[in-house]
Each structure stands twice: as structure tokens, then as C-alpha cells.
C-alpha positions as CSV (number, residue, x, y, z in Angstrom):
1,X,-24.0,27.7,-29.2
2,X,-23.5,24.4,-29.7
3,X,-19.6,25.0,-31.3
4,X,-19.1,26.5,-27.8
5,X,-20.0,24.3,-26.2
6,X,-18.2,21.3,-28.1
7,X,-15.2,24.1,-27.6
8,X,-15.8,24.4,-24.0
9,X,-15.7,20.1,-23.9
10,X,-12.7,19.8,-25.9
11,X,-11.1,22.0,-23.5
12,X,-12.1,20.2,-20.0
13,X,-11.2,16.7,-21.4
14,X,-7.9,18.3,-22.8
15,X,-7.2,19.5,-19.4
16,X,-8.0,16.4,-17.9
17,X,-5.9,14.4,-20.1
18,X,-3.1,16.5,-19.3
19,X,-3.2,15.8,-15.8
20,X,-3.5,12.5,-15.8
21,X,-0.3,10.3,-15.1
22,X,1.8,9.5,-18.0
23,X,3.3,5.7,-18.7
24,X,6.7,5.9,-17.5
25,X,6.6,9.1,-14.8
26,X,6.1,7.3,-12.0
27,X,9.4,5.8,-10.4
28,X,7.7,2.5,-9.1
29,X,9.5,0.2,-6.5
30,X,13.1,1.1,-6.3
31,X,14.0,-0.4,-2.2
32,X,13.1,-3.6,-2.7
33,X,14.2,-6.7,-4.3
34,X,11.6,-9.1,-3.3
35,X,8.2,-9.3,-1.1
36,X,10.4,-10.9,1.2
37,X,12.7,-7.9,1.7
38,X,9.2,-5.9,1.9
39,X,7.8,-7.3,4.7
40,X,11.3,-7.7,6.9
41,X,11.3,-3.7,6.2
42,X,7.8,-3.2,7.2
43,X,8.5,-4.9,10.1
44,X,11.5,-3.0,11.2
45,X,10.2,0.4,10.3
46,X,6.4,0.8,10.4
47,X,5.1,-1.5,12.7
48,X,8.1,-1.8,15.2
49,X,6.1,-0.7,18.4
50,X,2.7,-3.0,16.7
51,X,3.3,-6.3,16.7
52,X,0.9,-8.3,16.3
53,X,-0.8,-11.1,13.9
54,X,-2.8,-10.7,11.3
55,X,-4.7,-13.9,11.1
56,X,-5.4,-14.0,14.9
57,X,-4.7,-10.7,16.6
58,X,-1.7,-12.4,19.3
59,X,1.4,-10.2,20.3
60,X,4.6,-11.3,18.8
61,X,8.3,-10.3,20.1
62,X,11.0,-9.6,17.7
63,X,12.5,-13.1,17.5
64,X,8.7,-14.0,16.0
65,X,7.3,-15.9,19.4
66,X,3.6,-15.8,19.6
67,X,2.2,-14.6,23.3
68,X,-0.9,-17.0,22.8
69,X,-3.8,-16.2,24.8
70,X,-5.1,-18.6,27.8
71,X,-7.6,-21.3,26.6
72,X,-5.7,-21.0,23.5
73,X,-5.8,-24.9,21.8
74,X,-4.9,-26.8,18.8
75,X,-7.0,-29.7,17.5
């Protein structure tokens, strides 16, 4: 019983070893150069028609002017 069942564990973990990704296999980043040409491409392709900030939520246009909400002030 209990070879069986070290057979039947050797078998799952074998199994799962197989499946798991190998060092190497994956092709990793090949578009981009820099974080810099990231986020211009991100920008342009994904969130085209979303524009907005992250750190306070205000539209932006495409030449990167901020729509800043009334009452909006500086200190």
C-alpha cells in the first residue's frame, strides 16, 4: 500500500514538474528598448481613448495638457 502510494506521489509531482515553465522558454520583452519606449506605446495603443492621470484622476489631451478641475489650487 504504502509503495503505491509513494508511486502514485512520484507520479503527480513528476507531472507537475513537467508542466511547469522551464528557464529559458519564455521569450521575455522583445518590443521594447526602454520603460520609456513602454509607456509612449501604452499610451498610443491601450489607453488612446482613456486618458487620464494616475496620481489625480484629470483628463489629459495628446500633447499632455491637464483639464484641471474647478477649485483646483496649488500651495
Amino acid at each position: 500500500m504504502r509503495t503505491a502510494f509513494r508511486l502514485a506521489v512520484c507520479a503527480v509531482c513528476g507531472g507537475l514538474l513537467a508542466t511547469c515553465p522551464q528557464p529559458g522558454s519564455a521569450a521575455g520583452n522583445e518590443a521594447n528598448g526602454s520603460l520609456a519606449q513602454a509607456k509612449r506605446w501604452l499610451e498610443r495603443e491601450v489607453y488612446a481613448d482613456h486618458r487620464v492621470t494616475v496620481y489625480c484622476g484629470y483628463a489629459f489631451d495628446e500633447r499632455k495638457r491637464i483639464a484641471v478641475g474647478r477649485g483646483f489650487q496649488t500651495p
